[in-house]
DRENMIVO-614963 format. One record per residue (C-alpha): y, z, x. Coordinates in Angstrom, 2 decimals. Layout:
# DRENMIVO-614963
<lumro yy="Y" zz="Z" xx="X"/>
...
This chain:
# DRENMIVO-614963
<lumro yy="-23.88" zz="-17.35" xx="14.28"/>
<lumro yy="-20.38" zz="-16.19" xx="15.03"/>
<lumro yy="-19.71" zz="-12.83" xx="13.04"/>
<lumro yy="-16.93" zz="-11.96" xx="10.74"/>
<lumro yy="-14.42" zz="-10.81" xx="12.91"/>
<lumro yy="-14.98" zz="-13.80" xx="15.41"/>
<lumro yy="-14.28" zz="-15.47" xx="12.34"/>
<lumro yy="-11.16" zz="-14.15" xx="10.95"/>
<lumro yy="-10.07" zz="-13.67" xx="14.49"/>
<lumro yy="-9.72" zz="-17.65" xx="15.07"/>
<lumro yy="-8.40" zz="-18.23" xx="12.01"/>
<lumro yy="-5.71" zz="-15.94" xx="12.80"/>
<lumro yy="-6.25" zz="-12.71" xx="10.57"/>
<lumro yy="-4.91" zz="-9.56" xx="11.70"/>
<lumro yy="-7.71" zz="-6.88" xx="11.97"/>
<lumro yy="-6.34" zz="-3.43" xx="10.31"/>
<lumro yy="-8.71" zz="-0.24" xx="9.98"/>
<lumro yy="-8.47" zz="1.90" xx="7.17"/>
<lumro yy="-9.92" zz="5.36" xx="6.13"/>
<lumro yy="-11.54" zz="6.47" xx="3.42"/>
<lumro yy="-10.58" zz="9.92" xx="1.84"/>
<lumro yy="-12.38" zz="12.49" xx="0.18"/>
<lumro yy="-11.34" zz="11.03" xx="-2.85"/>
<lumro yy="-13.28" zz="7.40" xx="-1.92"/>
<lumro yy="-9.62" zz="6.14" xx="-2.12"/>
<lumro yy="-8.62" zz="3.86" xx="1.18"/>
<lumro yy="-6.36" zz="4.54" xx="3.63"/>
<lumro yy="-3.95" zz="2.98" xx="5.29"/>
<lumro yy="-1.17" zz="3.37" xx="7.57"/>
<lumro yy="1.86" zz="0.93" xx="7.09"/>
<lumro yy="5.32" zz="0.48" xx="8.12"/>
<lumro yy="8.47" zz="0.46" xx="6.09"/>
<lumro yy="11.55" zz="-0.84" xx="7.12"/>
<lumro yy="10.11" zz="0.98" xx="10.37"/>
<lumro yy="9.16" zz="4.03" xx="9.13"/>
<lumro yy="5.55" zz="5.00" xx="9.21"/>
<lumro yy="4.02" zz="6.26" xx="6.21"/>
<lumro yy="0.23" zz="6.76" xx="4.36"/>
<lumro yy="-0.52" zz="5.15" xx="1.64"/>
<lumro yy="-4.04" zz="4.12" xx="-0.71"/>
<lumro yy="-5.21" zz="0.81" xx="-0.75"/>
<lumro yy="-5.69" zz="-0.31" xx="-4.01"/>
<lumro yy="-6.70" zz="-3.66" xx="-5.04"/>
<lumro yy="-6.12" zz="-2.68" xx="-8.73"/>
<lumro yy="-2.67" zz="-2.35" xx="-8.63"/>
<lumro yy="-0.56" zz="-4.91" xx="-9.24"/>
<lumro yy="2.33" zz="-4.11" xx="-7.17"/>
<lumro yy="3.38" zz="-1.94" xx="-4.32"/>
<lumro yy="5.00" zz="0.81" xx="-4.36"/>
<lumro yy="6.09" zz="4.43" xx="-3.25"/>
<lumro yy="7.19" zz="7.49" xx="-5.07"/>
<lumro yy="10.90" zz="8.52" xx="-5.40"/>
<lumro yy="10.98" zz="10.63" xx="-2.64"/>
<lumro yy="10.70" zz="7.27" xx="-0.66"/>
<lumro yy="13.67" zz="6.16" xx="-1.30"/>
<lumro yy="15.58" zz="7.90" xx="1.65"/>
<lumro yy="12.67" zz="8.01" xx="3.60"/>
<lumro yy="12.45" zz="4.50" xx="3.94"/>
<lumro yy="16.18" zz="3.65" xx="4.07"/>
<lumro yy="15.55" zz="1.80" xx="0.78"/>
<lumro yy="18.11" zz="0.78" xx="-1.74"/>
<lumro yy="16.63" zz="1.58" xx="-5.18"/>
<lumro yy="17.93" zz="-0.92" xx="-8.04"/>
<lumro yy="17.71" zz="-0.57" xx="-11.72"/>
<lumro yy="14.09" zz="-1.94" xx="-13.20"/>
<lumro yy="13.84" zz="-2.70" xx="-17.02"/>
<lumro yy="9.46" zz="-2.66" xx="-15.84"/>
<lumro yy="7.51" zz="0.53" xx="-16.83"/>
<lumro yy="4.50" zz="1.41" xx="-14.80"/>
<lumro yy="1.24" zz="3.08" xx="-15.67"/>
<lumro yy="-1.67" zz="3.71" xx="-14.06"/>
<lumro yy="-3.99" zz="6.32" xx="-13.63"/>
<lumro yy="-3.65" zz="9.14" xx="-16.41"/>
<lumro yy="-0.08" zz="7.98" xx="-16.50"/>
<lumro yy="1.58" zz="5.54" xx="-18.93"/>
<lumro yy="5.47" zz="4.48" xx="-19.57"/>
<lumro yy="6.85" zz="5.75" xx="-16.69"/>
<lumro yy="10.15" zz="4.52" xx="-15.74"/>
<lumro yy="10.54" zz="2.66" xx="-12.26"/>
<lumro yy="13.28" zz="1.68" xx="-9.86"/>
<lumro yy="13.02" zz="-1.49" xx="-7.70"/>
<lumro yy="14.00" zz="-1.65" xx="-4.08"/>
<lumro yy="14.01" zz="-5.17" xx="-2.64"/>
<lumro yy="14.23" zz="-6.42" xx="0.74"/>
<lumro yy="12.43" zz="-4.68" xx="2.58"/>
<lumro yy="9.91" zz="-5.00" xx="6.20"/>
<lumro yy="6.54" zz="-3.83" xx="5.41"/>
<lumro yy="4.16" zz="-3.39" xx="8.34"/>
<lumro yy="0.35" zz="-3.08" xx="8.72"/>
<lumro yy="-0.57" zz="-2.92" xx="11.71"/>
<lumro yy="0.03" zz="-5.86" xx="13.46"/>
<lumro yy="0.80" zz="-7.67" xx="10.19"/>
<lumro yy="4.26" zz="-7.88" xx="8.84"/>
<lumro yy="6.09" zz="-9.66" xx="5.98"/>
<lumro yy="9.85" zz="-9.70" xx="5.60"/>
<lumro yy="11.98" zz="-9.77" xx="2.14"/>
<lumro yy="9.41" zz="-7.37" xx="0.76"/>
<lumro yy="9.75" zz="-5.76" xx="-2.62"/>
<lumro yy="8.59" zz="-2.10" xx="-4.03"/>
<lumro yy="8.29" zz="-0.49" xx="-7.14"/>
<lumro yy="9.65" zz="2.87" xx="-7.20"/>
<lumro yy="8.23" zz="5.69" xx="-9.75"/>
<lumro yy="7.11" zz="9.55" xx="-9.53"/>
<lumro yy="4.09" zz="9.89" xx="-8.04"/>
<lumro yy="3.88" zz="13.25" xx="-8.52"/>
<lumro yy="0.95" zz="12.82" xx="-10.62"/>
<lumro yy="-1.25" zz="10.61" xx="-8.02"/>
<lumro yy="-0.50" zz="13.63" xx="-5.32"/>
<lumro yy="-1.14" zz="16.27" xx="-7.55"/>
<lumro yy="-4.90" zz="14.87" xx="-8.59"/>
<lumro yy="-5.62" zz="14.10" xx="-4.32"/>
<lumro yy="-4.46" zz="17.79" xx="-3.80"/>
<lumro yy="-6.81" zz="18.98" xx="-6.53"/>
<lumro yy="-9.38" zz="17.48" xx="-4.09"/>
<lumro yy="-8.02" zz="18.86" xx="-1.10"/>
<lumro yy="-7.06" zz="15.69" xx="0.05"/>
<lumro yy="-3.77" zz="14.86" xx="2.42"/>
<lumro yy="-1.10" zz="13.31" xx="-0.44"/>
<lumro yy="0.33" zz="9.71" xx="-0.03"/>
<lumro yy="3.80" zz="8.47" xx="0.26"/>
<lumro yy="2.81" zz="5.27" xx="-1.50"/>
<lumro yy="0.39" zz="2.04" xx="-2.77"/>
<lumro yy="-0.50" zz="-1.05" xx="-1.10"/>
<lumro yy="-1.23" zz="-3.24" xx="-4.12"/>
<lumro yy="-2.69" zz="-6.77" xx="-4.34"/>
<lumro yy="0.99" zz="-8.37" xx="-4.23"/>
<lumro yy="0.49" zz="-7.45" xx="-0.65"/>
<lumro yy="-3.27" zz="-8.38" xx="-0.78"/>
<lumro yy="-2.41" zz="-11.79" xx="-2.57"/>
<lumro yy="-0.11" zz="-12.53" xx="0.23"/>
<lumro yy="-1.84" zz="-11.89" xx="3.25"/>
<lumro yy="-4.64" zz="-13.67" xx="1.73"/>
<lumro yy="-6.74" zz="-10.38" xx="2.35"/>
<lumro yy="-10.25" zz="-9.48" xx="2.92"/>
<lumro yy="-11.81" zz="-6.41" xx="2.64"/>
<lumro yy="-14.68" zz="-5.46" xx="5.02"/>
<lumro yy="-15.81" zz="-2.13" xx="3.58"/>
<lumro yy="-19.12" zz="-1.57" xx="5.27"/>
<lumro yy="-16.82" zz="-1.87" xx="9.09"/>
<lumro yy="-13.48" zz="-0.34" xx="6.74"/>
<lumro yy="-11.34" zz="-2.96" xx="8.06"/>
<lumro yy="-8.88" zz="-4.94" xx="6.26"/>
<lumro yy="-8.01" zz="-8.56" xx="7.29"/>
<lumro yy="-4.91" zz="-9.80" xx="6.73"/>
<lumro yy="-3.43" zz="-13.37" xx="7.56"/>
């Protein structure tokens, strides 16, 4: 029997490792609008997105949003949207890509707390839904096609 990776390898799925922090959060490295940055992978969140800091970063340009995000510890807080974008991970790339913008000042603040390295942003399942993703966390390897 042919194992996963042969698998997802013919059926042409990108193979992408990730990392897992002190924190148990994954980690991935990913491209934007070719500018490398860190970022958790978290199949809870519904959208992508990066803090404001980002936003000249990774040459994006940050629209008005009417959408409030929340998430851990955090409700209410106001966003930005930038659309347009390239998003790369690893070999795997999607054009016309869209972020949510907010302060993540509170998501860096509780990794620090653990002494772990802060983020510049969250791959969410918009990204996961799209690339049709599967997880392999016993190898830590995410497949995306």
């Amino acid at each position: 029997m042919k194992n996963l990776h042969d698998i997802l390898k013919h059926e042409k799925y990108k193979k992408i490792a990730f990392k897992v922090s002190k924190t148990q959060h994954l980690l991935v490295k990913a491209t934007i609008n070719g500018v490398s940055g860190n970022f958790i992978l978290d199949t809870g969140a519904s959208n992508s997105c990066v803090g404001f800091d980002g936003i000249e970063l990774f040459h994006l340009k940050a629209g008005k949003s009417k959408t409030k995000a929340s998430g851990a510890g955090a409700t209410g807080m106001l966003t930005q949207i930038a659309k347009n974008n390239t998003l790369q991970i690893g070999r795997w790339k999607t054009a016309e890509f869209h972020l949510v913008i907010f302060d993540m000042v509170h998501v860096n603040e509780a990794l620090l707390q653990y002494k772990a390295k802060p983020v510049h942003g969250i791959i969410g399942a918009d990204v996961l839904l799209e690339g049709k993703a599967i997880i392999d966390y016993y190898n830590h390897c995410l497949y995306l096609k």
